[in-house]
Backbone as a chain_set.jsonl record, in Angstrom:
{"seq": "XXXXXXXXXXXXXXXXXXXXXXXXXXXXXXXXXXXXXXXXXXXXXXXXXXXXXXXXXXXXXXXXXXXXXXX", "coords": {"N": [[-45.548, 39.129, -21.771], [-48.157, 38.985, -24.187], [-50.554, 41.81, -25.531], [-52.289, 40.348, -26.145], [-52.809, 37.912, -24.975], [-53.028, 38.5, -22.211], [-55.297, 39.657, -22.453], [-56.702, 37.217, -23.166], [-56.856, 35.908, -20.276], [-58.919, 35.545, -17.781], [-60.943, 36.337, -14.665], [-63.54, 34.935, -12.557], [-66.306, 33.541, -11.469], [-66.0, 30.28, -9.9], [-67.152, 27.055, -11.105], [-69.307, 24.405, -10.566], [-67.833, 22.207, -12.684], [-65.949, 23.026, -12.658], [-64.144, 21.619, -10.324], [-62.666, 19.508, -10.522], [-60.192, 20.331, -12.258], [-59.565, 22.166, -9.895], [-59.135, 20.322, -8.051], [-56.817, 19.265, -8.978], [-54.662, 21.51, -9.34], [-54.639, 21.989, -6.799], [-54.061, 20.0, -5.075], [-51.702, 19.08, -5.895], [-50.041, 21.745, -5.151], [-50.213, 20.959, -2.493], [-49.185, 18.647, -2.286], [-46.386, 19.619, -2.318], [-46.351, 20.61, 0.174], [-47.391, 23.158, 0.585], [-49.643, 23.904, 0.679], [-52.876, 23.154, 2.513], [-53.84, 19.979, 1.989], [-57.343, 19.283, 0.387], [-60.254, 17.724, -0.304], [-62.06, 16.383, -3.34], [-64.736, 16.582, -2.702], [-65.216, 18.464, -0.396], [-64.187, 21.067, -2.281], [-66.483, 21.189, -4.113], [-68.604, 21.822, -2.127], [-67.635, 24.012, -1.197], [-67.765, 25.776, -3.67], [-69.002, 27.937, -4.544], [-67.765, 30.263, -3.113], [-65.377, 30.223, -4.17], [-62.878, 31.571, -6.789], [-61.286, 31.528, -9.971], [-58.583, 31.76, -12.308], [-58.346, 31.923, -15.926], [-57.745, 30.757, -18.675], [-58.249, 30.19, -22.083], [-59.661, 28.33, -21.312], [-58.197, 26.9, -19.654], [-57.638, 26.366, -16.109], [-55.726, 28.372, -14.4], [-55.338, 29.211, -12.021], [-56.337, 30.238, -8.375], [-58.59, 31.486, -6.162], [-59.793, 31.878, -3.083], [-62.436, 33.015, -0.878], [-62.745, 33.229, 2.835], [-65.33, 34.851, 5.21], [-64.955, 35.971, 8.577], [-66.973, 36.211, 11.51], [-66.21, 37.721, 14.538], [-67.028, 37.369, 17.318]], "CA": [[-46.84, 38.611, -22.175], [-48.677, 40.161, -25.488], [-51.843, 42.235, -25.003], [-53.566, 39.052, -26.676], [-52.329, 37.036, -24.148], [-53.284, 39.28, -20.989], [-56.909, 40.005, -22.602], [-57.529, 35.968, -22.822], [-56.679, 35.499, -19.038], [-60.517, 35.899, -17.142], [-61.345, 35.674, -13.567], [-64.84, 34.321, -12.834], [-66.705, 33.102, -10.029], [-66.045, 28.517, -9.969], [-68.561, 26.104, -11.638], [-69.132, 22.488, -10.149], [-67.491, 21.642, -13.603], [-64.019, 23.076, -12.591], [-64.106, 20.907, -9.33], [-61.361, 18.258, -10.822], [-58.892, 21.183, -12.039], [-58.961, 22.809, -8.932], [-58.718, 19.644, -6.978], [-55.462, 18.969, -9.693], [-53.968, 22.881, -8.851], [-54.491, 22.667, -4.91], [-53.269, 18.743, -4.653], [-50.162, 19.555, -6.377], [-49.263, 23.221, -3.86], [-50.602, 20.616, -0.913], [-48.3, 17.481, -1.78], [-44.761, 20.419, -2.006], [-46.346, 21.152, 1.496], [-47.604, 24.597, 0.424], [-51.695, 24.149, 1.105], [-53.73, 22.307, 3.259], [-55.159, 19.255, 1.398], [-58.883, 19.394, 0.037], [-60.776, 16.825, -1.223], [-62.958, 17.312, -4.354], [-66.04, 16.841, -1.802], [-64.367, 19.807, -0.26], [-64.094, 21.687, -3.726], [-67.585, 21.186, -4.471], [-69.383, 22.018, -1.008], [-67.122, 25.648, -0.892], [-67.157, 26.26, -4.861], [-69.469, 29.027, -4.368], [-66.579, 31.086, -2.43], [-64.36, 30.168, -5.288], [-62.617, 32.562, -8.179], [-60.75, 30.652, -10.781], [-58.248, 32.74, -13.509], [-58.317, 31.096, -16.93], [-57.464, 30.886, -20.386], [-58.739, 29.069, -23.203], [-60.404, 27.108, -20.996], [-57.325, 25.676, -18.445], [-56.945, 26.937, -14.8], [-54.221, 29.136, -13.865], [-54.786, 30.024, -10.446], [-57.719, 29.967, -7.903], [-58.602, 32.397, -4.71], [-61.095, 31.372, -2.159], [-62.847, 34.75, 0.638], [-64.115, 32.975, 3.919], [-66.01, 35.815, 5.924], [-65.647, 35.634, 9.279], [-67.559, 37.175, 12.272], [-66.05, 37.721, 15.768], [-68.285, 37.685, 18.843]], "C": [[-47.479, 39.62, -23.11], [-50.28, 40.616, -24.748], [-52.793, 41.426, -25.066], [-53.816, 38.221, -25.467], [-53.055, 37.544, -22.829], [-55.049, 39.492, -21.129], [-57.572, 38.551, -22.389], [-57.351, 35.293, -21.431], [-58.028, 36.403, -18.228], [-60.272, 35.502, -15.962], [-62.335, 35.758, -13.555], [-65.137, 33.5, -12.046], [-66.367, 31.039, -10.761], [-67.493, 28.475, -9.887], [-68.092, 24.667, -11.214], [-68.239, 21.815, -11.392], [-65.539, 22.215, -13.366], [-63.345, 22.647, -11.346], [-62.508, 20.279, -9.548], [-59.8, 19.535, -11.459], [-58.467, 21.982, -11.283], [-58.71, 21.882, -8.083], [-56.859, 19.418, -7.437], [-54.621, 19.993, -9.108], [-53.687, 23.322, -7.376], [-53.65, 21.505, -4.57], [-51.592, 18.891, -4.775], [-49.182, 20.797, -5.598], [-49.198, 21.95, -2.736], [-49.306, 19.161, -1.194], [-46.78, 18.403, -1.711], [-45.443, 20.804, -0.618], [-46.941, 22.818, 1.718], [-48.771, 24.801, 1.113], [-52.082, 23.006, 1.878], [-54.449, 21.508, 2.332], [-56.197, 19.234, 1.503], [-59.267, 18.386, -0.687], [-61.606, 17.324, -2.278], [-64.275, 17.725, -3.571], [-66.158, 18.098, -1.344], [-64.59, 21.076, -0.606], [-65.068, 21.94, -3.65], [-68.494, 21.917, -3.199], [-68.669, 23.357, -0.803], [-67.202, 26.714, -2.227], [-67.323, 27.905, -5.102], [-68.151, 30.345, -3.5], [-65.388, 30.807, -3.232], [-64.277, 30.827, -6.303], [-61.583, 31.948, -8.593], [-60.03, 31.988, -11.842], [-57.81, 31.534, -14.405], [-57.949, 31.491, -17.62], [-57.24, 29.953, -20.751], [-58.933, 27.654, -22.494], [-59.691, 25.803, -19.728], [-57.348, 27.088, -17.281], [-55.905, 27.035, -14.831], [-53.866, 29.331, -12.936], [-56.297, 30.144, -10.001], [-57.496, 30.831, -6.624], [-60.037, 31.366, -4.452], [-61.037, 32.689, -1.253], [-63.176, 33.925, 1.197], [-63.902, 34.227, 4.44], [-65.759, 35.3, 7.057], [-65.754, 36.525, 10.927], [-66.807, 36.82, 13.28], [-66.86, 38.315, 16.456], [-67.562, 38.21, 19.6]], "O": [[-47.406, 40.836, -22.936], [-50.92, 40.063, -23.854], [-53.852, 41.465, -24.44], [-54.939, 37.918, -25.064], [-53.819, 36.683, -22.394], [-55.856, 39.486, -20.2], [-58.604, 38.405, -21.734], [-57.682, 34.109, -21.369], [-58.079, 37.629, -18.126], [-59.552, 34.518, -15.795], [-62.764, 36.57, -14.375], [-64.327, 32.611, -11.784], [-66.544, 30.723, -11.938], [-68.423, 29.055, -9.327], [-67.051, 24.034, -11.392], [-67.848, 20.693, -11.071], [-64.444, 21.849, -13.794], [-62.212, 23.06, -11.098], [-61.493, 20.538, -8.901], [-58.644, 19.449, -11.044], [-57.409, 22.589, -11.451], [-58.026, 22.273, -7.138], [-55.915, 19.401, -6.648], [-53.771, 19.564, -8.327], [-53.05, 24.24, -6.86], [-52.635, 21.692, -3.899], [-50.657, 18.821, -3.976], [-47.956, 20.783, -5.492], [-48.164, 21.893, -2.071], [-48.625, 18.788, -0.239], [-45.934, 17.864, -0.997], [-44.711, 21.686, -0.169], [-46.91, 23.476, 2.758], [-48.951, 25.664, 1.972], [-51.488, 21.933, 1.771], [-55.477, 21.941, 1.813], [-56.571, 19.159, 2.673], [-58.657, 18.112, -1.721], [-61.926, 18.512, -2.284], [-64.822, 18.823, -3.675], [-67.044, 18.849, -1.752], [-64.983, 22.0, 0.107], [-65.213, 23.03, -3.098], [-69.215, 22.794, -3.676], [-69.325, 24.002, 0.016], [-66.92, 27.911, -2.189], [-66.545, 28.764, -5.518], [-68.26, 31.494, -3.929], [-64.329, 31.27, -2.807], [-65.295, 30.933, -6.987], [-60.754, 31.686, -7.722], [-60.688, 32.985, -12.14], [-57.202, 30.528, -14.039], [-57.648, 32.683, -17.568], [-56.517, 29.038, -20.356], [-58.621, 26.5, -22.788], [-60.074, 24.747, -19.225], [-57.164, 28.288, -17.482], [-55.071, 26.192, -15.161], [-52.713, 29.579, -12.581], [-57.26, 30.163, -10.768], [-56.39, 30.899, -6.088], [-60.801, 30.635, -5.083], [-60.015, 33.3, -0.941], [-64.049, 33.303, 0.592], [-62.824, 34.815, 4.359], [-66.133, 34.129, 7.129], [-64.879, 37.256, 11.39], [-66.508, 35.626, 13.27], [-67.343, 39.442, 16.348], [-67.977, 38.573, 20.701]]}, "num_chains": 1, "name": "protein.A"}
């Protein structure tokens, strides 16, 4: 991969507007059996806990953090 190439790949917190290419990027791991299906409803109601890596504007790859406390 050229340095051009590596500099236009961003990660960056998810926007309600990249709902439908992360529902496209998770459906597709979840029907080979890889991920737990998500609906876009899903998508949208967690986005905030979503990091998306891009370039020129297409998803490449997506993380999600849940936090969570033990009592």
């Amino acid at each position: 991969m050229s340095a051009a190439a590596i500099n236009a790949v961003r990660v960056r917190p998810a926007r309600a507007k990249d709902v439908r290419g992360l529902y496209a990027l998770i459906r597709h791991y979840s029907d080979l059996g890889i991920l737990l299906p998500r609906t876009e409803q899903d998508l949208l109601q967690a986005i905030d806990n979503f990091r998306v890596i891009s370039s020129k504007g297409k998803i490449l790859a997506c993380a999600v953090l849940h936090f969570t406390l033990r009592r």
